[in-house]
C-alpha positions in Angstrom: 15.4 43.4 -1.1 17.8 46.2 0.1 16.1 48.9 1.5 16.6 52.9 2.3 14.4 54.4 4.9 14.1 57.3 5.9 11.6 58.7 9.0 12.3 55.1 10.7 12.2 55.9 14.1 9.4 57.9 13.9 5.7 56.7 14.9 4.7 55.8 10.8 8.7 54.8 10.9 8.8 52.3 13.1 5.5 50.5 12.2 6.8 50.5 8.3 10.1 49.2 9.3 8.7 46.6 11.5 6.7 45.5 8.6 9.5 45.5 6.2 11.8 43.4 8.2 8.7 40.8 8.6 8.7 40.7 4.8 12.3 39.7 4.9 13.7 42.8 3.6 16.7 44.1 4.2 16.6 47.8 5.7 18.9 50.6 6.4 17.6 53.4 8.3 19.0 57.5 8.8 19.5 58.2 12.0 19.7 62.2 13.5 21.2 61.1 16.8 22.0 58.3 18.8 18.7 57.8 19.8 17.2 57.6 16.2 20.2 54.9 15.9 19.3 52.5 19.0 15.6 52.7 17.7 16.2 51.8 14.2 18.7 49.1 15.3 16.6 47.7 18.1 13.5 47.2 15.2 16.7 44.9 12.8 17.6 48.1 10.5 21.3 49.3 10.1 21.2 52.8 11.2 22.9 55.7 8.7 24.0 58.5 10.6 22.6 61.9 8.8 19.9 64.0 8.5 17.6 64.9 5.5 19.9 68.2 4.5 22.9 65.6 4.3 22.2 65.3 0.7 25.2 63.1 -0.2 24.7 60.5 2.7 21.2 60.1 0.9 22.4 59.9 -1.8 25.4 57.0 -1.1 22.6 55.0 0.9 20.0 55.2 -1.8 22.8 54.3 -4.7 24.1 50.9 -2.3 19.7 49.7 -1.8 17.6 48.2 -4.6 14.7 50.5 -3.1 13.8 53.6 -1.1 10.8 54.5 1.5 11.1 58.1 2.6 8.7 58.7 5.3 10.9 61.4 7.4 8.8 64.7 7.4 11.1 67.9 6.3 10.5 71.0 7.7 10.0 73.0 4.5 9.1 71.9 0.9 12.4 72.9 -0.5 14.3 70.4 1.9 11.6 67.9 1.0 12.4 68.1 -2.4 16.1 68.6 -2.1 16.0 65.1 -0.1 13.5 63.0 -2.7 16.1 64.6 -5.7 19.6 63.3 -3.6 17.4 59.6 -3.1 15.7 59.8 -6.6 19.3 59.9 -8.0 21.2 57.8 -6.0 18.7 54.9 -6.4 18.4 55.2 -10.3 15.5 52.7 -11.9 14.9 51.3 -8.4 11.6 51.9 -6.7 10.9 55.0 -4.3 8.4 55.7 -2.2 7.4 59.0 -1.6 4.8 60.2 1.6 2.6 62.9 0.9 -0.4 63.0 3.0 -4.7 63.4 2.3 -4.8 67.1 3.5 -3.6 68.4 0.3 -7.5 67.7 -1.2 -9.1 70.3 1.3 -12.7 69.7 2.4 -13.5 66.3 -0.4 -17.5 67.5 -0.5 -18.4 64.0 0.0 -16.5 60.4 -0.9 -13.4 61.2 -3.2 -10.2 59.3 -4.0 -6.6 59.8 -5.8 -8.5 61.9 -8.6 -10.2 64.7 -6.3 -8.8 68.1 -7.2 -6.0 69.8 -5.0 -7.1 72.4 -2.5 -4.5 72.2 -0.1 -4.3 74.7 3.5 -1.7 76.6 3.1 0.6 74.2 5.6 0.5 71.8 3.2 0.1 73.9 0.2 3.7 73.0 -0.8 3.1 68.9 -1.3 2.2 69.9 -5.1 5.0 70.7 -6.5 7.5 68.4 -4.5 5.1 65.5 -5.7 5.0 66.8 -9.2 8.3 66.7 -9.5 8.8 63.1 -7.8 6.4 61.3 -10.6 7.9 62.8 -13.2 11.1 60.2 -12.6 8.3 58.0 -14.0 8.4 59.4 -17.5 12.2 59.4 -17.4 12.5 55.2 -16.1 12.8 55.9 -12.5 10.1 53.9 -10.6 8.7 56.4 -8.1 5.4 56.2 -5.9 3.5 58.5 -3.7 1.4 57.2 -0.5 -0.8 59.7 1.0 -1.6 58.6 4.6 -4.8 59.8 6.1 -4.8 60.8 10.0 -2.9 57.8 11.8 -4.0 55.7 14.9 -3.3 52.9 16.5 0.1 51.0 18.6 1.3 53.4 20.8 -1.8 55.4 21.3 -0.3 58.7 22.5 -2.3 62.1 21.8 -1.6 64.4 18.7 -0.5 67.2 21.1 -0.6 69.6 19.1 -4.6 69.4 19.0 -5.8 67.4 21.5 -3.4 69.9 23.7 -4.8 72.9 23.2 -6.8 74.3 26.1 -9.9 72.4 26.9 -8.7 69.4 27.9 -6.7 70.9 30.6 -10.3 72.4 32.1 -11.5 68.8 32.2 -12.5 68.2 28.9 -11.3 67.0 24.7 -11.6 69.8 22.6 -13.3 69.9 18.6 -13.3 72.4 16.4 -16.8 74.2 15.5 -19.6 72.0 16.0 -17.1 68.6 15.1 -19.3 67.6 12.3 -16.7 67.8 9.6 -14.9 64.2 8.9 -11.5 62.9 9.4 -9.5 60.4 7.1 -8.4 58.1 9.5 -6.3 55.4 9.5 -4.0 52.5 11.6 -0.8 52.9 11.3 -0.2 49.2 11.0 -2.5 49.6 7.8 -0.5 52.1 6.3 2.8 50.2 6.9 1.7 47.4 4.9 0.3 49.7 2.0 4.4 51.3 2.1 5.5 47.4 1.8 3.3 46.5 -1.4 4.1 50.0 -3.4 7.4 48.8 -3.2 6.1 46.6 -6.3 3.2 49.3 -7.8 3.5 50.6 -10.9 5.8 53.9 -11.3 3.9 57.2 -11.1 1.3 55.3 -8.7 -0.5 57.3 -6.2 -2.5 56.2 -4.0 -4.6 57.1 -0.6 -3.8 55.4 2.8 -7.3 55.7 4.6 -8.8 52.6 6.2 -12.4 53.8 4.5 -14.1 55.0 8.2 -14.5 59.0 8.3 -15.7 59.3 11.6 -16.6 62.8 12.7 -14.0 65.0 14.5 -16.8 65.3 17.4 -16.6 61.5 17.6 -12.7 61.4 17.6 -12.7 63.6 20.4 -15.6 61.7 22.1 -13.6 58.5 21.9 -10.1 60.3 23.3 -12.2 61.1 26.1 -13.3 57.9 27.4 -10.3 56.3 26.6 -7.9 59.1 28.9 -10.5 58.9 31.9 -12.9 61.9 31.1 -15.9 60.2 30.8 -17.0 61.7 27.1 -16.6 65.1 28.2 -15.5 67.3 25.1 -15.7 70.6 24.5 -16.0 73.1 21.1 -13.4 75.9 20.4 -13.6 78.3 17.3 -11.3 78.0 14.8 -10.1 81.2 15.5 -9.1 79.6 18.9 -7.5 77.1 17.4 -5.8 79.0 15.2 -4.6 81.3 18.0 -3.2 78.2 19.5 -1.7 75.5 16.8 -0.9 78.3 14.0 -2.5 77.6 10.4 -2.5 73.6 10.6 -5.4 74.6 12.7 -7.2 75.0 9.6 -6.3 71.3 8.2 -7.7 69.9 11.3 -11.0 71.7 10.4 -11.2 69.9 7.1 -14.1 68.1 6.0 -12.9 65.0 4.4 -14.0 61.3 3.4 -11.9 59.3 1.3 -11.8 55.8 0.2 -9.2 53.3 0.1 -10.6 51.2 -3.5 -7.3 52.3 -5.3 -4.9 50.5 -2.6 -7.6 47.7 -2.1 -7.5 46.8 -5.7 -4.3 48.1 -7.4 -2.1 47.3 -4.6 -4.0 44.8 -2.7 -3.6 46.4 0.7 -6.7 47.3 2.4 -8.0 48.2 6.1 -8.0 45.4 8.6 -11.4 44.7 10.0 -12.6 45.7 13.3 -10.1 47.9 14.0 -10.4 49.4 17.4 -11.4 53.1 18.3 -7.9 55.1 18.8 -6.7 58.1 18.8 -5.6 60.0 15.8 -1.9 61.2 15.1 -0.8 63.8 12.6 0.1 63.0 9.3 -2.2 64.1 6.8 
C-alpha cells in the first residue's frame, strides 16, 4: 500500500515508518527541511517537502497514496484540524490515521479504556473537537481512525526535557511531582508503531488507546531515569506549582493520575504490548 506520513522523522515517526516499510508498504513522508528529508529517506520513505500549514501539498500527497498516518504534532488545534481536513480530502474513502494522545481523559480514577469520559488539561483541551470532527468522515464513507498513544519509551532513550529538565536533576537528583504516587500510561514506542500499522485495516470511526497495560507510578519513572543516567536512585519532589512555574500548564498533565488498558487494541486490532519490555524512560506524547 501507498502511504502518506506525516511526523516521520520525528521520535513516534521514525519508529512507525520503520515499521511500515518492514510491512512492505510503500511510504512518502513531509519533510520541514533538509534534515527531516535525509531522515525520512535514510529509513526508505520519499520525502515531500512542506510543512503542516502547506495545505495543498497535503492535500496532492494524500490524493496520489491509498492511505494516510498523520503523526506530526501541530502547534495549535486549528492547524491540527486544518491539516487532518487538507489529508481527509485529498485521500477520499482511503484509510487515515489520526494521533490524539491518553491525556485528554484527565486523572482515569482507576483502570479505564476508549469509553472513559473526557477531562482534558487545558494543553490538550483542544483534541476534542479536532477528533470530533475527524470521525465524523466515518458517517460520510471516509475511513478515518484515531490512536491515542500513552507516554512513549523505548529506542533512543533520550530524556523528556521538558520534565525530567526542570531543576532537580541539575542539583544531583530526578525530579517528581507531589509525592509521585499518581500513574503514568506508558508505552514503547515500537508498540505503538505496530498499533499505527494494523489501524491501517480497523474499522472507520475506530479509536483506540496505545498503552502497553503497566502504569507504573511517576515516583518509579523517575526512580528508574535515575539509575539508568548514573544517579544512583536519587530523585527528588517539586510542587506543582514548581513545575508549573517551570514547564507552563503541561505541568499539570504530567501530574495526572492515569491507568489505562490496552484490551481494545489487543482484541479489535490485534496489536498488544510486547512482553518484558525493559524499564525506559518516558517521552512526551500523551
Amino acid at each position: 500500500m501507498k502511504i502518506f506520513l506525516t511526523g516521520g522523522s520525528g521520535y513516534l515517526g521514525k519508529a512507525t515508518l520503520g515499521a511500515l516499510v518492514r510491512e512492505g508498504h510503500t511510504v512518502e513522508a513531509l519533510a520541514r527541511n533538509d534534515r527531516a528529508a535525509d531522515i525520512v529517506a535514510s529509513l526508505g520513505a520519499t520525502p515531500v517537502r512542506g510543512g503542516l500549514a502547506d495545505r495543498r501539498v497535503l492535500n496532492a500527497a494524500a490524493a496520489r497514496a491509498e492511505a494516510v498516518v498523520h503523526l506530526a504534532q501541530a502547534e495549535t488545534g486549528d492547524e491540527d484540524l486544518a491539516a487532518a481536513t487538507a489529508m481527509q480530502d485529498g485521500i477520499g474513502t482511503g484509510p487515515y490515521v489520526h494521533t490524539g494522545g491518553t491525556w485528554v481523559y484527565g486523572d482515569t480514577d482507576g483502570l479505564a479504556d476508549e469509553t472513559a469520559p473526557w477531562n482534558p488539561p487545558s494543553v490538550v483541551a483542544w483534541r476534542r473537537s479536532v477528533e470530533d470532527t475527524v470521525l465524523r468522515r466515518a458517517r460520510e464513507g471516509g475511513r478515518p481512525v484515531v490512536v491515542q498513544p500513552g507516554l512513549l519509551y523505548g529506542r533512543e532513550n533520550r530524556l523528556i526535557d521538558i520534565f525530567y529538565g526542570v531543576p532537580g536533576r541539575a542539583a544531583g537528583a530526578v525530579p517528581y511531582i507531589g509525592d509521585g504516587a499518581n500513574r503514568w500510561a506508558l508505552v514503547h514506542v515500537d508498540d505503538i508503531a505496530t498499533l499505527y500499522v494494523a489501524a491501517l485495516k480497523a474499522k472507520p470511526g475506530s479509536v483506540y488507546v496505545g498503552v502497553g497495560g503497566v502504569n507504573p507510578t511517576a515516583k518509579e519513572c523517575s526512580l528508574a531515569v535515575a539509575r539508568s543516567v548514573g544517579l544512583d536512585g536519587k530523585v527528588v519532589s517539586i510542587t506543582l506549582e514548581r513545575a508549573r512555574e517551570q514547564m507552563g500548564p503541561i505541568a499539570d498533565a504530567f501530574a495526572l493520575d492515569q491507568q489505562l488498558t490496552p484490551a481494545r487494541a489487543e482484541t479489535r486490532a490485534g496489536v498488544g504490548p510486547r512482553a518484558h519490555r525493559p524499564a525506559g524512560r518516558p517521552r512526551r506524547r500523551a
